[in-house]
N, C-alpha and C positions, 0 to 999 in steps of 0.2 A: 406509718407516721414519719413525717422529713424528719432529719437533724435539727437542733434544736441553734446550733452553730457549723460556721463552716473553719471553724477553727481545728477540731479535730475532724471532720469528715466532708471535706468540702467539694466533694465531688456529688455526692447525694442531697447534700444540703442545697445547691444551686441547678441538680437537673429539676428539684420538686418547690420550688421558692420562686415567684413569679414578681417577689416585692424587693428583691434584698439592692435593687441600686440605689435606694433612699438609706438601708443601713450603711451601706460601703459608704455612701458621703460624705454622712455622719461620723463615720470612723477616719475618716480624710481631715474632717474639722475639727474634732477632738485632738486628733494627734498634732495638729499646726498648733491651736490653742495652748494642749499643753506642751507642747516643746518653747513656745512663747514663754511661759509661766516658769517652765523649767531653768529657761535662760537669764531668767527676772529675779528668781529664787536665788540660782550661787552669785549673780554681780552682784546684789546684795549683802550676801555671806561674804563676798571678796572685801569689797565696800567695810563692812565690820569689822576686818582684818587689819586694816590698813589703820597707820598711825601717820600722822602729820601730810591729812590728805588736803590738797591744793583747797581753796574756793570755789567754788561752782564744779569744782570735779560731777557731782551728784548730778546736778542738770545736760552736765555735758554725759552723761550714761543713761540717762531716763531718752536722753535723744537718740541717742547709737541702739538704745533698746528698741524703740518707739521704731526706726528704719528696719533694723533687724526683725521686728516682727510682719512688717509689712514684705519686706525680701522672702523671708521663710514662707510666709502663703502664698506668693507667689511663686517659690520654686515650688512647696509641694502641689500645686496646682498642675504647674507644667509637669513635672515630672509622673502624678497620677495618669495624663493624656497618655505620654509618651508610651508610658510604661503599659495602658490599657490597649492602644493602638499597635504597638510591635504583639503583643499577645495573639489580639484579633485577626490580624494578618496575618502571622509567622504560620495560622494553624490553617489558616485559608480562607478569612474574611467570608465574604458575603456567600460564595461556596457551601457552607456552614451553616448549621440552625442557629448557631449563636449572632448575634449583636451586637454593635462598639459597645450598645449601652451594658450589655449583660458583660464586656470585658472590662467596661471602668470599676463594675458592682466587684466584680473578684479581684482590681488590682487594687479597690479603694479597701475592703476587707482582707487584703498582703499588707498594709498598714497594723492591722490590729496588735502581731507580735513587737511592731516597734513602742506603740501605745502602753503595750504592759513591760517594756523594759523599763519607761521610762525612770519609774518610782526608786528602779534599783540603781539606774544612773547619776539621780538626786543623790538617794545615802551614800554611794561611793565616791563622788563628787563634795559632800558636805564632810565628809569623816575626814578626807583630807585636808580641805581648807581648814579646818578648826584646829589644824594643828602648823598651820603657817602664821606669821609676826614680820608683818612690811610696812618698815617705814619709808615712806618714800620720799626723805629726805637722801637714803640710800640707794640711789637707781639702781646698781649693780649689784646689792644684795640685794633686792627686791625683786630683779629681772631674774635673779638667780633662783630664787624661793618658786616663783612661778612655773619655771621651767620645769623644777622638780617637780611640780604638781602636774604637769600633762606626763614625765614620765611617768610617774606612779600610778596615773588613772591607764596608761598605755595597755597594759595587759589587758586589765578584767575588762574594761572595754570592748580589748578585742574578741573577750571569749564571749561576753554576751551578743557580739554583732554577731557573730560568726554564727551561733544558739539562733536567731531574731533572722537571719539571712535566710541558716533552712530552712525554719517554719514558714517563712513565706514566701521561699521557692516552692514549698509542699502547696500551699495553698494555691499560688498562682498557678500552679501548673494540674492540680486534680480540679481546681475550681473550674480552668478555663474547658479544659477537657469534658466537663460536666455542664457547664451552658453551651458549648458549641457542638458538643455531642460528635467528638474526633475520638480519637485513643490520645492513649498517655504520650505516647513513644511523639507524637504532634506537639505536644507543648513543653513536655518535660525540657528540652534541651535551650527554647528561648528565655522559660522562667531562669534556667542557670544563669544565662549571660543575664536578663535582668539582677539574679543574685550580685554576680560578680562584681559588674557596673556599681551595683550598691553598695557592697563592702569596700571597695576600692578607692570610694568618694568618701568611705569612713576613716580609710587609714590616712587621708590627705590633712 
């Protein structure tokens, strides 16, 4: 009997899974949606925060949201290609039993441990804001409050990217291994540099 996920065993799960690039999708959609919703969630908490906030501020955020969710599906869009495409090839494309499509199913389901961070990024993100007071009659103390809030979030941030990076270097790299039917030693080292790439666009 297959894995039931390829979260923990994703090399057996995707040589025996003939269906999973409808779930990788779905986990591709999921994760744009809620990173949307994630984002829609603290400007609102920010929004609550704020004392003597301008007129129309609120509309002029519902729009910066409204662009920002459409940018975010499209970067994850592109970046799922990229990311499925360098896999497919690095291990030796058409060469290979595998297929671009069976490389986008394993890079769309390397999404899933960012999906379960997300919830934890909310509460470390909400526990802070709830303890910020900006009036923004004060630009400079306001500017200032803020700031202290990306350093505070800086760390644990980085400890869960760092947690959410391997897991799906693990995945991308046993996954691919497992639909294209190479050895590890073929994929392992391009999932890294997709790791890398990723955490490095987190610390930006």
């Amino acid at each position: 009997m297959p894995p039931k996920s390829p979260l923990v065993h994703p090399r057996e799960y995707f040589q025996k899974r003939s269906n999973s690039l409808r779930f990788g999708l779905a986990i591709v959609v999921l994760y744009a949606v809620a990173t949307t919703v994630l984002i829609w969630l603290i400007m609102d908490q920010l929004l609550a925060q704020m004392e003597n906030v301008p007129s129309g501020a609120t509309d002029y955020m519902n729009e910066l949201l409204s662009t920002a969710a459409v940018l975010n599906l499209v970067m994850v869009a592109i970046s799922l290609l990229v990311i499925a495409a360098f896999m497919h090839y690095s291990c030796g494309g058409s060469d290979t039993d595998g297929s671009f499509e069976d490389a986008v199913a394993v890079a769309g389901w390397a999404y899933a441990p960012n999906l379960l961070e997300l919830p934890v990024r909310y509460l470390l993100a909400r526990n802070t804001i709830a303890s910020l007071e900006l009036d923004l009659e004060n630009i400079q103390q306001a500017t200032a409050e803020v700031q202290s809030l990306e350093g505070a979030l800086t760390f644990p941030t980085l400890l869960t990217s760092i947690v959410v990076v391997g897991w799906s270097i693990y995945i991308l790299s046993k996954g691919t291994a497992g639909t294209h039917d190479v050895a590890l030693e073929k994929t392992f080292l391009p999932a890294v540099v997709v790791g890398v790439v990723a955490l490095v666009f987190e610390l930006i």
